[in-house]
Each structure stands twice: as structure tokens, then as C-alpha cells.
N, C-alpha and C positions, 0 to 999 in steps of 0.2 A: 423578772428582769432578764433572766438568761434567755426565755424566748425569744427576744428582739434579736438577736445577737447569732452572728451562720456559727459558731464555733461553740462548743461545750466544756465543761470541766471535766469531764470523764470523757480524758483525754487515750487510747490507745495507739503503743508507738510499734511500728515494725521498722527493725533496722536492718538496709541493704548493704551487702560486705560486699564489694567488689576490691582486684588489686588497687596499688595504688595510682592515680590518676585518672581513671576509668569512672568514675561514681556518674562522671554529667556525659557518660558518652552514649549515643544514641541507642544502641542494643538495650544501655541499663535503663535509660528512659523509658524505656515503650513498655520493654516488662512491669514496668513500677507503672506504669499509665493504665496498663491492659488488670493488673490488680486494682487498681481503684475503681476504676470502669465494675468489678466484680462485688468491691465494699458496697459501694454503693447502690448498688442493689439489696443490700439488705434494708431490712425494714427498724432496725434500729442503729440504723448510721445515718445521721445528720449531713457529714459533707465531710470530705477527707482533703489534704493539703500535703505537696511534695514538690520535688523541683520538676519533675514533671508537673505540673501541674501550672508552677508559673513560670515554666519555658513557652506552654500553649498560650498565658493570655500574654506572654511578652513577643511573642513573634505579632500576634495581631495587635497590640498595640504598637509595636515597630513598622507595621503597614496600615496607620489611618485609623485602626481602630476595624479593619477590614473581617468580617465572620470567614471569609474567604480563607481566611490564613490563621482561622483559628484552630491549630491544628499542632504537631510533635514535628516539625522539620528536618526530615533525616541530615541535614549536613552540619556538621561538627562544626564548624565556625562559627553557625551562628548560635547555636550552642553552648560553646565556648564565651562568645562575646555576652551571653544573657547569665555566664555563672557571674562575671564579672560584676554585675549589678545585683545581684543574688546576694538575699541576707543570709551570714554565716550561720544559723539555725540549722538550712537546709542542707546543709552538707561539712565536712569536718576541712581540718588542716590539709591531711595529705588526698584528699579527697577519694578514700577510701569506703567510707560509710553515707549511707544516705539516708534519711530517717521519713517517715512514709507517715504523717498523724491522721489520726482514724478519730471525728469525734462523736460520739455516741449521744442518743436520747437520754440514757440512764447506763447504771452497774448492772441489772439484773443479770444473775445467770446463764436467763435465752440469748441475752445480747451477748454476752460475751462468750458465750461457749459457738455463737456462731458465727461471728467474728475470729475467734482461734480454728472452724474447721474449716472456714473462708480461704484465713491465711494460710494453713497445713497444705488442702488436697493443693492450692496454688506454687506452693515451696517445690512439693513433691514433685509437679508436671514441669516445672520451668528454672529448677536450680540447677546448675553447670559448676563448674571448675570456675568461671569468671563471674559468676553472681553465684550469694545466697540471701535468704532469705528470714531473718531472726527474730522470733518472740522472746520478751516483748520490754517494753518502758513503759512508759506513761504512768498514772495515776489509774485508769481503768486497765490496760497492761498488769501493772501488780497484784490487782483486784483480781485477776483471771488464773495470773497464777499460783496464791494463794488458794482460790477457790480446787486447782487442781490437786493443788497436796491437801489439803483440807480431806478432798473427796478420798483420796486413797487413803490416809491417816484415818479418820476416820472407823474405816472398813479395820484395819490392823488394830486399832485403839481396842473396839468392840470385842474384835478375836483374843488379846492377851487380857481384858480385864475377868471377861467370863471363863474365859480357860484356867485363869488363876482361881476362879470362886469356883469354878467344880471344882479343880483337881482339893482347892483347900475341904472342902465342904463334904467330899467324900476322905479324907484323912479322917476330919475331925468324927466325922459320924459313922463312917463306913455301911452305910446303907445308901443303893442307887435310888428308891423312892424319896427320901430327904432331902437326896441334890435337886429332885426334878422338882421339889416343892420349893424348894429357896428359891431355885433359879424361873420357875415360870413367873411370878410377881417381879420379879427384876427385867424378864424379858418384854413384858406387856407394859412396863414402864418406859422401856427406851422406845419403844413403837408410839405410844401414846403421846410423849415428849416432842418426835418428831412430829407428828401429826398438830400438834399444839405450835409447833415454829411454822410450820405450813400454814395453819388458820391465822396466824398473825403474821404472817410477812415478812418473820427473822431469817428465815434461811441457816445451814449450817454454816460457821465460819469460825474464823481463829477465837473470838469472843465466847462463840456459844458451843463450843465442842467440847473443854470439859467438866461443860455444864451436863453431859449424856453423862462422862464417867464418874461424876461426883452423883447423881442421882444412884446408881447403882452401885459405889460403894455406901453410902446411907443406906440402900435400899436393905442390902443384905447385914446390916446390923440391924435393921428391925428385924428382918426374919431369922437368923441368927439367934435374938433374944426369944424370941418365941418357937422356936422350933427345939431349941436345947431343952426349954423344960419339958414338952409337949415326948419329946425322948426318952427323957429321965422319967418320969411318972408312966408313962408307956412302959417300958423296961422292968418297973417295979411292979407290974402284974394291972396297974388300973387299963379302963377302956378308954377310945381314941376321945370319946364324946368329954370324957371328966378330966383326962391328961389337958383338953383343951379349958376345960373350966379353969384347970388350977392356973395352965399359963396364962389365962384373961384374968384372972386378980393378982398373980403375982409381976411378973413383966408387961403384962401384956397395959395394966395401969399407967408404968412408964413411956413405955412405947406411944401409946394416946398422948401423953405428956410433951414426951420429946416433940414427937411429931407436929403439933397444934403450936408449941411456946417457937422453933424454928421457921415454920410456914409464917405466923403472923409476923415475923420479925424480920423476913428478907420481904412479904408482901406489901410492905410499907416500901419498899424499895420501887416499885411500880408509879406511885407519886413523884419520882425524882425527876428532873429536867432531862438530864443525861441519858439519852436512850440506851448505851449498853448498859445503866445499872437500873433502866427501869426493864428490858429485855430482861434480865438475871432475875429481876427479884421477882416476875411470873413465870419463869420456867421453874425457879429453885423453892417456890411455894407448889406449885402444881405436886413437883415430883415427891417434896417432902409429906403432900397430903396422901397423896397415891400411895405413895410407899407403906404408908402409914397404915392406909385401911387394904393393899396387898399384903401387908404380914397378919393385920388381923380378921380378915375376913376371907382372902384367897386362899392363902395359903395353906390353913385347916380345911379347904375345902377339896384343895388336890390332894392332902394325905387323905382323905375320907376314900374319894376316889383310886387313888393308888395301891391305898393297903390293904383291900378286900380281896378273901382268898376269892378263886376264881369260881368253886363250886357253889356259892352262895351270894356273889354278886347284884343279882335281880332282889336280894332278897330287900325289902326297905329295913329292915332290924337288922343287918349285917354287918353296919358300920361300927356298932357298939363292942362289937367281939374282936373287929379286923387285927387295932393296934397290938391287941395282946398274942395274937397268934403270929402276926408278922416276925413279931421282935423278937419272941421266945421260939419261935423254928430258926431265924437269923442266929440267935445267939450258939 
């Protein structure tokens, strides 16, 4: 239905401050004119609407209907005489603000992040003392700038959740090989996660952001449960190979457990109508599966690698002596 129709629901608003009285006067016209002129070239902008816009088709319909005079008439009167018939949408009380609608194809990201550098590099070239230039309103507006703290939150979220899991992760263990085993399965989780919003269309957003730090605090209670005992039995003289045996029948039976009884129970959330709780219940089965078989299959496999002394490395039998010689030089 909306194709039939010049206007869109992803709606983006730019609002023009000028003093007051000024908002319909020819200067602010023409910059608001020479900006749409610019929208409009994008390949995801449908068709923009401003009072410039219907000061152009009200002069020529004020002469016949003439293309002649389809055009921004620099003289203020008549200007003035077309705010007059101008629906209060397009400009405020003290006729300060003017609001500029942009409407879009779609929300996507390309649209709108090129839409916000449309409007930017245009602010930057042609804002004064008497005009500026403001993001944003609308419905796709909010959309953009959500998407921009989204993107920066993000990047911080990542920084203080993993900063907390090493600095905790070397307290509790005080070996730097440990940390790098917990945390490389948590790292390959959050890469994987996004790569999985990308193959399906979700994109990062307020909805599915702390779905990345919920994956990785799960993540690191499986490895956690498997990596303590895989310590403990190290410690006490056995090799990396049997330390791992004990922790795959003692935790590592839960960990499968947790893991499987979790995945199938948010997976069923994927059937639901509501796209953000079918969006949740494929990201939050993914990571719980992943996590799952990263603590019990990764993660023995970078201490295998990490904790071989360095003069017997090539050896293929080295791994079996590694744990005990690590721990017992550490200790």
C-alpha cells in the first residue's frame, strides 16, 4: 500500500532554528531548498517536503499554474502572503523553527547514516549566526540516533565486560595462559554472534545489544566451570590430557546440560510472531550452543597449546607433560 503513496513512514525530520520571524524569509528558503535539492539525490530518499518546497509550487500556482514561475521568488511579500496559507506543520508560533521532512525507502543503516552525513557536511558549509541546522525528529530521525549511541555503546560495553573477565579471571587463577583460554572462546563468540545478526538481517540495536553481553557473561561460566577443575587436577601433579578427562565427567556433564536444556528453551522462541523475541531466541540459542561446545572443546585446546614448554613444543607427546610442568614452575 505504501508504494502508491509520494510519502513514507520512515519519516526523517531536520529542524531549521533561525531568530524569531525569519524562519519564511528568503535567505532561510533557499538554504532549505539548496538542502533538499542535495536529499534528494540520495538513492534512499523518496521525496522531501518544507516550506520551501510549497512556497515553489504556490508561486506557480499563483500564476496559472505557469512552470515559468516554478521557482523560490526572492521577494518577501510574496513569501510572506504564501506563509499565510501555509499549514502550521510547516513552521512554529514565533516562526523560529522550520522543520525540513525527509522521507525514506526504508530504516536501514545506509539510509540513514547517509542521510545524517547529507545533513552534517551541509550544516557545517552553510550554518551562520542566523540559520542552523538540527538533527533530528521523525520516526527514522530517532532510528539514526539511537543507531549512533548504539555504535559507540557498544564498542565501551565490549571494553568493560572483557576487562572485568580478565582482570577477575587472572585474580582468581593468577596464570596469564588461563585468562587467554577463557577469554579466547568468549572472543570467537562475540565475532560469530555478530556475523549471525549480519546473515540474518538484525543489525546491532537497543534490542539486540545485550544479547552480545549476555552471550559472554554465560560464556565465561562454562569455561569457568571447566577450566577450575582442569587447574585443580593440574596442580595436583596429573597431565593436561587426564586434568581434562576428570573435568569432561565431572562439570564438564553439566556444562552439556546447561548448555542443551537453555539453547532448546529460548530456540522455541524463534516460532514466536513478535520479531524481537523470535530475533532473541536465535541469537540466545546460537551463543548458548557455541559457548557450550567453546568451553568444552576450545578451550582444552588453547591450554594444550599455550602450556607447552617451549623446548619440546614440535614434539606430538608434549602436551601430556605440558600442565604439570607449567603449574609446578608457576607455583
Amino acid at each position: 500500500m505504501r508504494a502508491n503513496y509520494q510519502g513514507s513512514s520512515d519519516a526523517f525530520v531536520v529542524m531549521v532554528k533561525t531568530p524569531d520571524n525569519l524562519c519564511v524569509s528568503y535567505e532561510t528558503l533557499s538554504k532549505v531548498q539548496l538542502l533538499e535539492w542535495q536529499l534528494q539525490a540520495l538513492p534512499g530518499v523518496i521525496d522531501t517536503n518544507s516550506m520551501a518546497t510549497l512556497s515553489t509550487h504556490m508561486v506557480a500556482e499563483l500564476n496559472e499554474g505557469s512552470l515559468k514561475w516554478y521557482q523560490l521568488v526572492p521577494t518577501q511579500g510574496v513569501l510572506n502572503a504564501i506563509t499565510t496559507m501555509a499549514p502550521r506543520e510547516l513552521f512554529n508560533q514565533a516562526c523560529n523553527t522550520l522543520p525540513v521532512f525527509i522521507y525514506l525507502r526504508d530504516h536501514r543503516s545506509d539510509t540513514l547514516n547517509s542521510v545524517v552525513a547529507t545533513v552534517s557536511q551541509f550544516a557545517h558549509r552553510n550554518e551562520s549566526d542566523r540559520i542552523s541546522f538540527l538533527m533530528a525528529a521523525g520516526p527514522a530521525g530517532f532510528e539514526a540516533t539511537t543507531n549512533i549511541v548504539v555504535q559507540h555503546s557498544m564498542r565501551e560495553m565490549l571494553l568493560w565486560v572483557y576487562g572485568a573477565v580478565v582482570v577477575l579471571c587472572f585474580v582468581v587463577f593468577r596464570s596469564f595462559p588461563a585468562v587467554v583460554a577463557a577469554v579466547v572462546p568468549l572472543a570467537m563468540t562475540s565475532v560469530l554472534c555478530e556475523a549471525i545478526m549480519v546473515a540474518l538481517g538484525m543489525g546491532v540495536k537497543v534490542a539486540t545489544l545485550p544479547v552480545i553481553a549476555l552471550g559472554v557473561g554465560i560464556g565465561v561460566d562454562y569455561a569457568l566451570y571447566v577450566l577450575a577443575v582442569m587447574l585443580t587436577r593440574m596442580r595436583a601433579g596429573r597431565s593436561l590430557d587426564e586434568a581434562y578427562h576428570d573435568a569432561r565427567l565431572f562439570t564438564g556433564k553439566v556444562v552439556m546440560l546447561t548448555g542443551l536444556t537453555l539453547a532448546t528453551a529460548v530456540g522455541t522462541w524463534a516460532l514466536s510472531s513478535i520479531k524481537f523475541q523470535a530475533d532473541m531466541g536465535i541469537l540466545l540459542a546460537f551463543m548458548f550452543l557455541w559457548n557450550m561446545i567453546g568451553a568444552l572443546v576450545l578451550l582444552p585446546a588453547v591450554c594444550c597449546f599455550l602450556m607447552r614448554p617451549a623446548r619440546t613444543w614440535w614434539r606430538g607427546s608434549a602436551c601430556r607433560d605440558v600442565g604439570t610442568i607449567y603449574f609446578k614452575d608457576a607455583a
